[in-house]
RODO-2510 file (C-alpha; in nm, 4 decimals, decimal comma):
residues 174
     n   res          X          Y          Z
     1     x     9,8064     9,8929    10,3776
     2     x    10,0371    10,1129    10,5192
     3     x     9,9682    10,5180    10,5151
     4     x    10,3127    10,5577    10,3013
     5     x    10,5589    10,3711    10,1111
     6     x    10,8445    10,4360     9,9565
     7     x    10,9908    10,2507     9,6410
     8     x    11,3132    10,0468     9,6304
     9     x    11,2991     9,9134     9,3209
    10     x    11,1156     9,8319     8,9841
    11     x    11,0186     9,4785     8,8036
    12     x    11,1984     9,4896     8,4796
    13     x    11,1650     9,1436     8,3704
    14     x    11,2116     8,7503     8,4363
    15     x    11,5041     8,5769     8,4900
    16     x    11,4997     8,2108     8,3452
    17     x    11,2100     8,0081     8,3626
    18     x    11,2046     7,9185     8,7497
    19     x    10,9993     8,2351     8,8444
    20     x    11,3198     8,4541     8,9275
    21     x    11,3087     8,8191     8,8464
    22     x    11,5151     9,0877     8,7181
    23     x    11,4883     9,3850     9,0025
    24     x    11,6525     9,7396     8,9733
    25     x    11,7344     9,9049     9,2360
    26     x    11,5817    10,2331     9,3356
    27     x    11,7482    10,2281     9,6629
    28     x    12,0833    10,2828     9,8661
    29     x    12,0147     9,9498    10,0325
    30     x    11,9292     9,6952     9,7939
    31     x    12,1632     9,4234    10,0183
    32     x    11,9008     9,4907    10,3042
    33     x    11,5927     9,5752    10,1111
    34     x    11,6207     9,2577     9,9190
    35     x    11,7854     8,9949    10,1667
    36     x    11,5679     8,6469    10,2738
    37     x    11,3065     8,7028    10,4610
    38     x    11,2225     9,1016    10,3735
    39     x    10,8399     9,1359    10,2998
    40     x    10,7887     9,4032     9,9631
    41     x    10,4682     9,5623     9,8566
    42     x    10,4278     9,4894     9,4528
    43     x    10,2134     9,7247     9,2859
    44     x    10,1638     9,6138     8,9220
    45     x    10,1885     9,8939     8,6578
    46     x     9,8686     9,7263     8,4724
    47     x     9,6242     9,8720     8,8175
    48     x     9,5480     9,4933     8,9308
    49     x     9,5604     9,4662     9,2911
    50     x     9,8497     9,5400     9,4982
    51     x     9,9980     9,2735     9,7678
    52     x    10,2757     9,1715     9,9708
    53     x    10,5574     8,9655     9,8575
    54     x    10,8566     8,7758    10,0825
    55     x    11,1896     8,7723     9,9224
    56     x    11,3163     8,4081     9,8791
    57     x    11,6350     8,4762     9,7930
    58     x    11,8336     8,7420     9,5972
    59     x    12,1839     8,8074     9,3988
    60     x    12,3751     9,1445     9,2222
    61     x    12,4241     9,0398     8,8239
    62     x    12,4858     9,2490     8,5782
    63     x    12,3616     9,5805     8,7243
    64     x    12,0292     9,4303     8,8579
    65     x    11,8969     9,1858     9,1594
    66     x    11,7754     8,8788     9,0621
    67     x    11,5177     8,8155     9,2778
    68     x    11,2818     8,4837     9,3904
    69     x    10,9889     8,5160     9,5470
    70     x    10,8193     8,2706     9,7894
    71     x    10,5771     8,0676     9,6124
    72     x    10,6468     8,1703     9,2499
    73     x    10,7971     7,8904     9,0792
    74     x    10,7784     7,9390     8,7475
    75     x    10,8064     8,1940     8,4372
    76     x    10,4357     8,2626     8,3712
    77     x    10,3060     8,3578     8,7503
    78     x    10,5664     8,6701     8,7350
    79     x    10,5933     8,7880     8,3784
    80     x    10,2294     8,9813     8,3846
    81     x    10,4614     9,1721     8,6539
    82     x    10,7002     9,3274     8,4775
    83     x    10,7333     9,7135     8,4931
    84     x    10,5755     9,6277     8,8500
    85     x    10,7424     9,8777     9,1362
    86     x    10,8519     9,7377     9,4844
    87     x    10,7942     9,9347     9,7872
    88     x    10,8399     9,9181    10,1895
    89     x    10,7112    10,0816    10,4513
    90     x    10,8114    10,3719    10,6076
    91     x    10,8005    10,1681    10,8994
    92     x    11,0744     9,9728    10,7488
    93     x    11,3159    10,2747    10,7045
    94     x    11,6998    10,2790    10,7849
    95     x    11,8211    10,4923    11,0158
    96     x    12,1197    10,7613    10,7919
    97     x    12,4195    10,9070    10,9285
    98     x    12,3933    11,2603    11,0180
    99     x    12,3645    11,5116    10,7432
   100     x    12,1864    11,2304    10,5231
   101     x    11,8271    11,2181    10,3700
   102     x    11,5724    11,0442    10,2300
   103     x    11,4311    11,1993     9,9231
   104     x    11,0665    11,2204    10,0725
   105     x    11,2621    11,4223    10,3710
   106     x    11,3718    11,7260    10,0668
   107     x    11,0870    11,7147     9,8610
   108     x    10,8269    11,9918    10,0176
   109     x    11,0943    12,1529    10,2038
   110     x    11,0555    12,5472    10,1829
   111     x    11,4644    12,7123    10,0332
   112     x    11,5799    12,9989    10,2331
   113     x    11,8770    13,2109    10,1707
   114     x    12,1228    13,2936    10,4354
   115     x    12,0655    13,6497    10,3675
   116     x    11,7022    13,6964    10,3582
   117     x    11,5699    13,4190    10,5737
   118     x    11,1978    13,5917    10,5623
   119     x    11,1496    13,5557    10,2311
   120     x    11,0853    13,1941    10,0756
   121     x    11,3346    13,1593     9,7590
   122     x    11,0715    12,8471     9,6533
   123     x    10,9797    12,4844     9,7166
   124     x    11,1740    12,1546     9,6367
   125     x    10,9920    11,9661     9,3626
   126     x    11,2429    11,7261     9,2325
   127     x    11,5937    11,5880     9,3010
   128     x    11,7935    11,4360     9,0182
   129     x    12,1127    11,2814     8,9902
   130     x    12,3632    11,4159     8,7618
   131     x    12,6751    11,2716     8,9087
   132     x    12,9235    11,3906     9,0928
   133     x    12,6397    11,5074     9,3161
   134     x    12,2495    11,5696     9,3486
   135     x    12,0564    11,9003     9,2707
   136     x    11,7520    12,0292     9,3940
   137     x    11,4909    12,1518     9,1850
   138     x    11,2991    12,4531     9,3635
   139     x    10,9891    12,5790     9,2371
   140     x    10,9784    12,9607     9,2788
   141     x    10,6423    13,1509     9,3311
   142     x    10,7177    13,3017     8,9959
   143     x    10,9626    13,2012     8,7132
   144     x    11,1795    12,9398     8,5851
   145     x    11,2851    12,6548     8,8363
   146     x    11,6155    12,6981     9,0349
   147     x    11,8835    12,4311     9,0119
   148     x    12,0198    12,3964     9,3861
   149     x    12,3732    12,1933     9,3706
   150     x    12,3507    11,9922     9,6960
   151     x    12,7017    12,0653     9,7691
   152     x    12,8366    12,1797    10,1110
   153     x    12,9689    12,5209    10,0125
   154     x    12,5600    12,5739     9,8980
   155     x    12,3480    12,3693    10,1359
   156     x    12,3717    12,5233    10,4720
   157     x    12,1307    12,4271    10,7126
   158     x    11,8549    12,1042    10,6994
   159     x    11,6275    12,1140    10,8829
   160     x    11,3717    11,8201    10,7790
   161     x    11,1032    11,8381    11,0968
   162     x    11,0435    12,2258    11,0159
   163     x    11,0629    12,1425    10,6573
   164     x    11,2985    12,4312    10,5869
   165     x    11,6381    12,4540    10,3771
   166     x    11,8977    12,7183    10,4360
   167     x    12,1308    12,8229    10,1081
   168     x    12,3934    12,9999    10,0270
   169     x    12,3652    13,0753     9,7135
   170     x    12,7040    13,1145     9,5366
   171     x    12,7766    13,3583     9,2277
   172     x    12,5598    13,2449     8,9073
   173     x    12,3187    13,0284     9,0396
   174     x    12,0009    13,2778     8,9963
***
């Protein structure tokens, strides 16, 4: 098994009786992620035995991928997988556009200031999506959490090898 995957989506249930299933997408790639051909790592939610599934064929309905898998045919060899996630390997990632990031990049990245650049403001624990655009959750040493806006006028400097996050952090965000 590889030494890190990353989840792009989660079994939510079957799709007729043919074996197809109902797949949301926890990724920014679903087209590529779930075209013919692309091998998946399904780890059940119920702790059975993880292994590697080949994507038959896929579509986009109503706000989910139906999905079939090589060599399921039929409804009872994929409902005991429902609630199952799908990963890849990092291997497997796709290269982003500058001044894009995977999640796994953010999370553990150490928050600077732009005017105190010695002293730590915290550690990313979380991003969550709001809307209009994501925030960072940073874990202080002590206190309440900060909520980062990941907007350019706030997020100055990325710097994902280092681990290390330069802010600007604009009236009323402490």
């Amino acid at each position: 098994m590889p030494e890190q995957l990353l989840t792009v989506g989660k079994l939510v249930n079957t799709h007729g009786i043919k074996g197809e299933i109902k797949v949301l997408a926890i990724t920014d790639f679903p087209e590529q992620r779930f075209a013919k051909g692309k091998r998946l790592f399904l780890i059940p939610g119920d702790g059975t035995p993880s292994f590697w599934i080949t994507v038959e064929s896929a579509r986009f309905h109503k706000n989910t991928y139906i999905v079939k898998l090589e060599g399921f045919t039929n409804i009872n060899q994929v409902e005991k997988y429902k609630g199952s996630m799908l990963k890849v390997s990092q291997d497997d990632l796709i290269d982003l556009p500058d001044n894009e990031y995977y999640y796994h990049d953010i999370i553990g990245c150490t928050v600077f200031t732009d005017d105190n650049e010695d002293k730590p403001l915290g550690i990313i624990t979380e991003i969550i999506s709001p809307g209009a655009n994501d925030v960072w959750v940073v874990k202080p040493s002590s206190g309440s959490d900060i909520l980062i806006p990941v907007i350019d006028e706030v997020v100055l400097d990325v710097d994902v090898s280092n681990k290390k996050v330069k802010v600007y952090l604009m009236e009323g965000l402490l």
